[in-house]
FILODREN-292947 format. One record per residue (C-alpha): x negated, y negated, z negated; residue in one letter. Coordinates in nm, 2 decimals, m for minus. Layout:
X; Y; Z; a $
...
//
This chain:
m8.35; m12.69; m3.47; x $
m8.10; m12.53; m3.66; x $
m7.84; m12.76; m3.65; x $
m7.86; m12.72; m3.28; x $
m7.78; m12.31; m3.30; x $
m7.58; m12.08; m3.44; x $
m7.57; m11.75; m3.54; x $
m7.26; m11.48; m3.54; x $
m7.33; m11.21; m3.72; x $
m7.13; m10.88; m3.72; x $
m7.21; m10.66; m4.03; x $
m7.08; m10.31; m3.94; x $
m7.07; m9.98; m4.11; x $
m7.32; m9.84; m3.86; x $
m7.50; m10.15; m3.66; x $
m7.54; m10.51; m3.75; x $
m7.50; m10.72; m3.41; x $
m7.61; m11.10; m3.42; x $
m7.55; m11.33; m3.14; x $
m7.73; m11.66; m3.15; x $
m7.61; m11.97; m2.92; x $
m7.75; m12.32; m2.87; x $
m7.48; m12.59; m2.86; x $
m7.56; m12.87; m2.60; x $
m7.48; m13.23; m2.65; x $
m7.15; m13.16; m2.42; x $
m7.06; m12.87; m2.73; x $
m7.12; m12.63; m2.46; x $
m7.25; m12.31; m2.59; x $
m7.54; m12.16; m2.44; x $
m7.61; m11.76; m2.49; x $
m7.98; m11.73; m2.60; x $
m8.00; m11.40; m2.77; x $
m7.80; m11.08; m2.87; x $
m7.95; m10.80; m3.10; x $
m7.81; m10.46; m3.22; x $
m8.00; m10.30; m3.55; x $
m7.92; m10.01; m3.80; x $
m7.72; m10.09; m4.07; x $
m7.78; m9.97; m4.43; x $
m7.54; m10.02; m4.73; x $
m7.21; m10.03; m4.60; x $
m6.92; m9.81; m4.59; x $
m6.62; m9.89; m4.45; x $
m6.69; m10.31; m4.40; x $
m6.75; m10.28; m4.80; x $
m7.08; m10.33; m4.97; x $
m7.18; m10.00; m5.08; x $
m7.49; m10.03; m5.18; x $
m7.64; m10.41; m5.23; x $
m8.04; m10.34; m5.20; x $
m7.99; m10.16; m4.86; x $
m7.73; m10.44; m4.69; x $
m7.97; m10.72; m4.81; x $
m8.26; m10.52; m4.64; x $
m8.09; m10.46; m4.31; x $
m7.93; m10.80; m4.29; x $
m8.36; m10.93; m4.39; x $
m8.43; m10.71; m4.10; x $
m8.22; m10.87; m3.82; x $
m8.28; m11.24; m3.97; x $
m8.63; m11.19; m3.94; x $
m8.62; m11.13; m3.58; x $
m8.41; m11.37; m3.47; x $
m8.60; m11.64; m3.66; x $
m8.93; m11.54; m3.45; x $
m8.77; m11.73; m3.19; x $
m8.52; m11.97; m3.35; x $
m8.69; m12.07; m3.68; x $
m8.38; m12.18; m3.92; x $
m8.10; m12.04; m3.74; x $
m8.01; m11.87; m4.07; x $
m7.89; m12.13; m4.21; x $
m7.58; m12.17; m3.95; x $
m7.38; m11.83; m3.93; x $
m7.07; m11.76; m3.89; x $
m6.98; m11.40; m4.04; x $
m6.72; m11.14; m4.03; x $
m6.54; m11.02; m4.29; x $
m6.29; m10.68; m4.16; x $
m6.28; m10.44; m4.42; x $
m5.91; m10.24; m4.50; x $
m5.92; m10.47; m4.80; x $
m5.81; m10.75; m4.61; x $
m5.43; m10.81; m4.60; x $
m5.19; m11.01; m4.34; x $
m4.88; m11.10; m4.50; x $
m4.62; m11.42; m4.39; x $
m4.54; m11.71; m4.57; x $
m4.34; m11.98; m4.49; x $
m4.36; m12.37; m4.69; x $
m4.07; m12.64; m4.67; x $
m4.10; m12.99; m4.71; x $
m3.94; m13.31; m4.73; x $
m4.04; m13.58; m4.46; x $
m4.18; m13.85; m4.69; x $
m4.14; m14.16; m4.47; x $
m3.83; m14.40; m4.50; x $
m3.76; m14.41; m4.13; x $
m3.78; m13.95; m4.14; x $
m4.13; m13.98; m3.87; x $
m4.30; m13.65; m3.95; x $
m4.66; m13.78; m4.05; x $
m5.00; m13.65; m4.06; x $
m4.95; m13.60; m4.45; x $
m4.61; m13.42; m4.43; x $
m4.81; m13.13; m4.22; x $
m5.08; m13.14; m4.46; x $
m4.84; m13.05; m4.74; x $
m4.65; m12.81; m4.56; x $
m4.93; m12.59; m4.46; x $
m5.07; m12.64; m4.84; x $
m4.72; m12.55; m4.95; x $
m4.69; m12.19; m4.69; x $
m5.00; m12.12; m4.89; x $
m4.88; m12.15; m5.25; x $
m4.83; m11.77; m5.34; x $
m4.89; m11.56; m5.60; x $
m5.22; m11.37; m5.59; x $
m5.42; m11.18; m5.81; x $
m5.73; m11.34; m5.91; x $
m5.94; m11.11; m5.73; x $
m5.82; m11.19; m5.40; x $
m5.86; m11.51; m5.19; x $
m5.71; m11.65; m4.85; x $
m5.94; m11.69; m4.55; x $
m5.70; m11.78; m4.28; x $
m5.38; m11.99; m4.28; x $
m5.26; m11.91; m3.94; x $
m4.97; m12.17; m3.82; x $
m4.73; m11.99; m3.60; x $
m4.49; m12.26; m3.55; x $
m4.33; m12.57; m3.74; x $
m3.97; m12.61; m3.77; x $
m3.80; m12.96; m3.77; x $
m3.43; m12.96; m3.93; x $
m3.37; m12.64; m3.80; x $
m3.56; m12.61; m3.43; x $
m3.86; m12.42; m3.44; x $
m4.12; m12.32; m3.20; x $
m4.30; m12.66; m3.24; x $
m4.66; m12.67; m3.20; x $
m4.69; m13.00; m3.32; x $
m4.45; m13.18; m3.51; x $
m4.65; m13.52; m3.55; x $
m4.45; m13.83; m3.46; x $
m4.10; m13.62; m3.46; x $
m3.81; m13.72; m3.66; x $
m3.66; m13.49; m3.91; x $
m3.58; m13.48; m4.27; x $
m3.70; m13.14; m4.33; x $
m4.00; m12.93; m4.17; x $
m4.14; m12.60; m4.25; x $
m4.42; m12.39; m4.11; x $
m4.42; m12.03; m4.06; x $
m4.77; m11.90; m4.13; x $
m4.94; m11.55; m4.16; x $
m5.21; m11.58; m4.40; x $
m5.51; m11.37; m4.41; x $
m5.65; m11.29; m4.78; x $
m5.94; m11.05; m4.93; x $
m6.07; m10.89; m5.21; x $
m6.28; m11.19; m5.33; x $
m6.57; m10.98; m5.50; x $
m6.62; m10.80; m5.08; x $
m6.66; m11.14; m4.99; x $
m6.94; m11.28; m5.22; x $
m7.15; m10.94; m5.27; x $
m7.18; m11.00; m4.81; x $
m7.20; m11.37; m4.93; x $
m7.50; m11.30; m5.17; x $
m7.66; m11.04; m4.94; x $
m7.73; m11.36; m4.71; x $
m7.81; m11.59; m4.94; x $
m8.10; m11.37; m5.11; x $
m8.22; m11.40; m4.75; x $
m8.19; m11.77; m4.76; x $
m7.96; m11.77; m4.54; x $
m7.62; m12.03; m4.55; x $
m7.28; m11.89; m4.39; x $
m7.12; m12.19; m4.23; x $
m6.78; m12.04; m4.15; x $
m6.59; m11.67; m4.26; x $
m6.36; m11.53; m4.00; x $
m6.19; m11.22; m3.98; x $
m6.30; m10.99; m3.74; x $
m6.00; m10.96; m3.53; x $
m5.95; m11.28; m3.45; x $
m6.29; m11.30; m3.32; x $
m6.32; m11.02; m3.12; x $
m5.97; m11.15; m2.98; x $
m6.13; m11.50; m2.92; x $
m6.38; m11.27; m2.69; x $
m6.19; m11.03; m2.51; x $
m5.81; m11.14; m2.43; x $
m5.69; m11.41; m2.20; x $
m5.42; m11.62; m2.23; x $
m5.21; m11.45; m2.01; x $
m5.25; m11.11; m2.21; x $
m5.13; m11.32; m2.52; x $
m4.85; m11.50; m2.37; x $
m4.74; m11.16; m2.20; x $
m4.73; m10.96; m2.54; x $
m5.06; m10.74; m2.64; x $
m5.31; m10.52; m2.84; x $
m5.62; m10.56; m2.90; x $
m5.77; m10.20; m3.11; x $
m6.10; m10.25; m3.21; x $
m6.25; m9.92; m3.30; x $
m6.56; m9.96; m3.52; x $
m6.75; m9.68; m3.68; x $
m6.58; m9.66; m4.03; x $
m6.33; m9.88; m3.94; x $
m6.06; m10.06; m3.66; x $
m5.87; m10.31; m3.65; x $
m5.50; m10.40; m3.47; x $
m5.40; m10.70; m3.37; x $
m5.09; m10.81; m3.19; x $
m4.98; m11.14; m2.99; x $
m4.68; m11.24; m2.82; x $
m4.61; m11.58; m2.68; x $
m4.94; m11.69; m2.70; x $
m4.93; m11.61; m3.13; x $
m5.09; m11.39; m3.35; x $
m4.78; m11.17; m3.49; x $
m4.98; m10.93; m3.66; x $
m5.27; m10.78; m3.76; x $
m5.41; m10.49; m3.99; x $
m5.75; m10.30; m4.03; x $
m5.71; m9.92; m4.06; x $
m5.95; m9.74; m4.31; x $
m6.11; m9.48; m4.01; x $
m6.31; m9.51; m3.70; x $
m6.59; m9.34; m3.49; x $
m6.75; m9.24; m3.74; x $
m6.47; m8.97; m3.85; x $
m6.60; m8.83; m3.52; x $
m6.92; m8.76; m3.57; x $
m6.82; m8.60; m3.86; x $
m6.59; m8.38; m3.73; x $
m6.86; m8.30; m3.49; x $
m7.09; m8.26; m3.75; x $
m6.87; m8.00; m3.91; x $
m6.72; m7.79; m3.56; x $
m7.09; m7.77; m3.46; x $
m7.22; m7.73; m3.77; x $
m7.52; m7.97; m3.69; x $
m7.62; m8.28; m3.89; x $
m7.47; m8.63; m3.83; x $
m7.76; m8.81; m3.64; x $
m7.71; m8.47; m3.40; x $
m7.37; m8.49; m3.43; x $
m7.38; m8.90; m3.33; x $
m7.63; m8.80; m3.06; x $
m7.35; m8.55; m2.91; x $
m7.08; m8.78; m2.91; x $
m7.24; m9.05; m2.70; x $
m7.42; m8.77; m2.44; x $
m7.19; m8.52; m2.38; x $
m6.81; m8.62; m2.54; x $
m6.54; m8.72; m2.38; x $
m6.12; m8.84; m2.49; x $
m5.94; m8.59; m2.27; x $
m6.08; m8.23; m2.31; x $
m5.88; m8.11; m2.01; x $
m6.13; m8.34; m1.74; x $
m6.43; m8.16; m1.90; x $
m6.52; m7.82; m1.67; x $
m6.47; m7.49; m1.93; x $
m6.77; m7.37; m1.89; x $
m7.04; m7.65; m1.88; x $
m7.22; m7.60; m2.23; x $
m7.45; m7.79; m2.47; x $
m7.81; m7.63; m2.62; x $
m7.83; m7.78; m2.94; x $
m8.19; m7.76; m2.98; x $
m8.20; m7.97; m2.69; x $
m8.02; m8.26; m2.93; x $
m8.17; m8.12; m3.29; x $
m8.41; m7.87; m3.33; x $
m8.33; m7.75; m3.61; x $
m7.95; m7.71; m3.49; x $
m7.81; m7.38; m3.31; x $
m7.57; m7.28; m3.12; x $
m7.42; m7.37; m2.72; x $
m7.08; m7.49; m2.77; x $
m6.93; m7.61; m2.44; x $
m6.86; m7.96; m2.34; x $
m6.50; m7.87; m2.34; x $
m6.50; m7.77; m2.73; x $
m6.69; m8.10; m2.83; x $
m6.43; m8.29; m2.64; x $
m6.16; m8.09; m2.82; x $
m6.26; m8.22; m3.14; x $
m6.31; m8.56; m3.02; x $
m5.95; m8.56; m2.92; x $
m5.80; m8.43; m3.15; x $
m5.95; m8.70; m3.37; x $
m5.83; m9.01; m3.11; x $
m5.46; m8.85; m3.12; x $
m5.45; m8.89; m3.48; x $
m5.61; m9.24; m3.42; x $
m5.36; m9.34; m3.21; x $
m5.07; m9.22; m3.41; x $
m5.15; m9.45; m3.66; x $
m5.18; m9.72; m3.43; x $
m4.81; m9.62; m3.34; x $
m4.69; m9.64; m3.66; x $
m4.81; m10.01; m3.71; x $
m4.68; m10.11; m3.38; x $
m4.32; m9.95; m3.44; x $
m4.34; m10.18; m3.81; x $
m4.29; m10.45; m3.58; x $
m4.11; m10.26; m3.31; x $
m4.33; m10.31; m3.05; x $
m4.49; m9.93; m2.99; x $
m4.44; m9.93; m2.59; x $
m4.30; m10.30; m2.58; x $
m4.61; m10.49; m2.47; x $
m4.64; m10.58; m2.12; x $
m5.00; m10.66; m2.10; x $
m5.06; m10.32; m2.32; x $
m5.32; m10.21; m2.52; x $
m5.68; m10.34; m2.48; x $
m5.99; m10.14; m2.66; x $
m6.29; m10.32; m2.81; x $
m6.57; m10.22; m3.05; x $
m6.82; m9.89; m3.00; x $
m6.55; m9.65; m2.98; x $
m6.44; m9.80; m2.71; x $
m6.70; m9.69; m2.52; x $
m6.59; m9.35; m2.51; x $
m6.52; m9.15; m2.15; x $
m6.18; m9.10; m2.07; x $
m6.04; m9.36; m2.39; x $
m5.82; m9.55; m2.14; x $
m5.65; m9.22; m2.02; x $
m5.56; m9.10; m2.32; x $
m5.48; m9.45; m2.50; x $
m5.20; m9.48; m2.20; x $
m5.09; m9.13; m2.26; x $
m5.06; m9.15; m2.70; x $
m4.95; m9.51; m2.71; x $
m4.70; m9.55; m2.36; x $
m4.86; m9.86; m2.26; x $
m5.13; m10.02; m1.99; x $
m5.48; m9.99; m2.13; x $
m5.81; m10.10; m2.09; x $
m6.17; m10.16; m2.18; x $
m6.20; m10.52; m2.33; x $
m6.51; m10.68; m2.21; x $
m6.65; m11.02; m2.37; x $
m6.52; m11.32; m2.14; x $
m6.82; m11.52; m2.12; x $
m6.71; m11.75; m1.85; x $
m6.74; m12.09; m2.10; x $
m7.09; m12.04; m2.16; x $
m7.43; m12.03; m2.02; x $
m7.59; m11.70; m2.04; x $
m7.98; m11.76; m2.09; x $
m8.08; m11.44; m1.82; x $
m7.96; m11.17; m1.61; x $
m8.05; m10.92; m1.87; x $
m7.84; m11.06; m2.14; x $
m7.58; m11.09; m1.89; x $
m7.60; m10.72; m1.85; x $
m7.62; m10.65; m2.22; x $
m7.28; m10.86; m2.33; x $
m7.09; m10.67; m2.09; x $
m7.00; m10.41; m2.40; x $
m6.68; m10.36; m2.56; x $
m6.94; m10.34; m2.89; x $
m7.03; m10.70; m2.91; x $
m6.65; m10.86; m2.85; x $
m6.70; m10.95; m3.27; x $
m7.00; m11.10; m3.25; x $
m6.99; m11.28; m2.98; x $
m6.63; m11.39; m3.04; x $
m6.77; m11.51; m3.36; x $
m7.04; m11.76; m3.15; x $
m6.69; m11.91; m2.95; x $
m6.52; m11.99; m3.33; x $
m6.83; m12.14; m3.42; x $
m6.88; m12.33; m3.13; x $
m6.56; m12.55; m3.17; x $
m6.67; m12.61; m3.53; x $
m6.80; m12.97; m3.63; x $
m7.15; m12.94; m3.64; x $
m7.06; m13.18; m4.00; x $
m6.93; m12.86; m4.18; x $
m7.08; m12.69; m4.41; x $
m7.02; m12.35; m4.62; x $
m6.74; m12.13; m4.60; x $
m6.47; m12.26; m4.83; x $
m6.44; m12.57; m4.64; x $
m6.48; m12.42; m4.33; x $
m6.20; m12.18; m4.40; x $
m6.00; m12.45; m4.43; x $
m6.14; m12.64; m4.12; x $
m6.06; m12.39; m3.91; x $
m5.71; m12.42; m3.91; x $
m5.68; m12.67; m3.69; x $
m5.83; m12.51; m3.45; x $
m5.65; m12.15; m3.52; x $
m5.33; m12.34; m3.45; x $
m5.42; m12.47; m3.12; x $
m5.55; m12.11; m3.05; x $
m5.31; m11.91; m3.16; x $
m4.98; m12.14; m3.11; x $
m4.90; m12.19; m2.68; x $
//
């Protein structure tokens, strides 16, 4: 059976999220089961403490195997931490045959060539993302097989991490028994779930704002032009809540997703909260307007930092398909308004784009429409194009960029 499902698995700072699929003899995927659990352990996409990740992560495998006994031993995983870099790189090399045909072998060596740089031993690359190949001078080539040239490059951004990040999540699995059969970085795949072609031909966003942290991405032209993850997320919320209110941070959490709101100015001033209603132990009846305050205060400064990568690549208010928001903070009222208003550009609500699968039932139907599982389940799509033949993440990392450059290249 497990060769015949798979498993993505979203390892958050707050939730774990696992999405399991069947792939049909067609390679259609079919949607079987999604789950949402505590997580333990983690801090910011790192491994904080290694007992408490391995038991959460035991917690979610074990109930997903009631129903799809050795499932575990096909998941594809995220990896999203502020650790993880983006940087370009670009590799030349001679066309090797007599009669200058660019060959199967030349763009072999040229991509293995864009990723010969200098890194510290700690670090290793999990994406080589082709943006284009260049032939004697003329770029924007998607592929250059069969072309004529005596020279041909590639322009790649690749995606590296801090190598001991990856194998403490590695090793969290595999104390479970569990195998990872392909590493992907966690904006890609919530990308793969959540934006259309048309949004990445256009020129667009994607935010995803997780609880400790969130991730930018930008495309233009149907490519991937850059991407970082910023080291802050819903969870600075709650703790600013949990300071203004003076309440602890399960009230605090509890708060947020009841009564706060983006823009304070839509909340009426004199609609208030009883805290003991929330935490017993808690006092106090802030309003509803003060609790949004703090919340948006929070999302300016958010979204300030957001401008400041986009105007690195001066595109802050230069995107014509805008700004769309994925992950649990992007299930906050009134995100939308005030994402238009901070960042100058069309915004909204990135739900998971199911259309190429089969969805098991209505109810699951109704769960995937949250902007909370566009990771995981973008995660099932990756690993749905995968050969079934590969196994383990270091060759998959490098199997998978194939199939990154017919995603991310028009």
């Amino acid at each position: 059976m497990s060769q015949n499902y798979i498993v993505g698995l979203d390892i958050g700072s707050s939730t774990i999220k696992a999405a399991v699929a069947e792939v049909k003899k067609d390679g259609k995927l079919s949607l079987r089961k999604i789950l949402k659990m505590p997580s333990r352990g983690i801090r910011k996409g790192v491994v904080d403490e290694l007992p408490e990740v391995t038991s959460a992560v035991n917690q979610v495998l074990s109930e997903v195997k009631k129903d799809f006994p050795g499932v575990h031993k096909n998941i594809f995983l995220n990896t999203g931490s502020a650790q993880v870099r983006v940087q370009p790189s670009r590799g030349i090399v001679a066309v090797s045959r007599a009669d200058y045909e660019v060959c199967q072998d030349d763009i072999d060596r040229v991509i293995q060539a864009s990723q010969a740089i200098k890194l510290p031993p700690n670090r290793m690359i999990i994406h080589s993302i082709t943006r284009e190949f260049v032939v004697d001078g003329v770029g924007d080539i998607r592929d250059p097989l069969g072309m004529i040239g005596n020279r041909l490059e590639a322009n790649v951004l690749l995606v590296d991490a801090f190598s001991p990040s990856i194998k403490n999540l590695s090793k969290c699995l595999e104390t479970n028994g569990a195998s990872i059969t392909g590493l992907i970085f966690g904006p890609l795949a919530s990308g793969r779930s959540v934006l259309s072609k048309n949004q990445r031909d256009l020129g667009v966003a994607l935010v995803d704002i997780g609880f400790g942290t969130t991730s930018l991405s930008v495309y233009e032209e149907g490519k991937l032009i850059y991407a970082s993850v910023l080291p802050f997320g819903a969870g600075n919320i709650t703790n600013d809540l949990a300071i203004g209110l003076k309440a602890s941070i399960e009230a605090a959490e509890a708060i947020k997703f009841s009564f706060g709101a983006a823009v304070a100015k839509d909340i009426p001033a004199r609609e208030t909260i009883d805290l003991r209603q929330v935490d017993p132990r808690a006092k106090g009846t802030p309003t509803r307007r003060f609790v949004a305050e703090i919340i948006e205060m929070r999302l300016v400064e958010m979204f300030e930092h957001i401008n400041k990568e986009l105007n690195k690549i001066e595109k802050a208010g230069k995107l014509p398909a805008g700004v769309v928001l994925a992950g649990s903070g992007a299930k906050m009222p009134g995100l939308v308004d005030l994402a238009k208003r901070e960042l100058h550009l069309p915004a909204q609500v990135g739900i998971p784009d199911v259309s190429n699968m089969e969805v098991a039932s209505g109810e699951l139907a109704l769960q995937i429409e949250d902007p909370e599982f566009a990771c995981s389940l973008g995660l099932l799509m990756w690993g749905g194009e995968e050969p079934r033949s590969a196994h383990k993440s270091s060759r998959n990392i490098s199997g998978l960029t194939k199939k990154l450059i017919n995603y991310f290249m028009p």
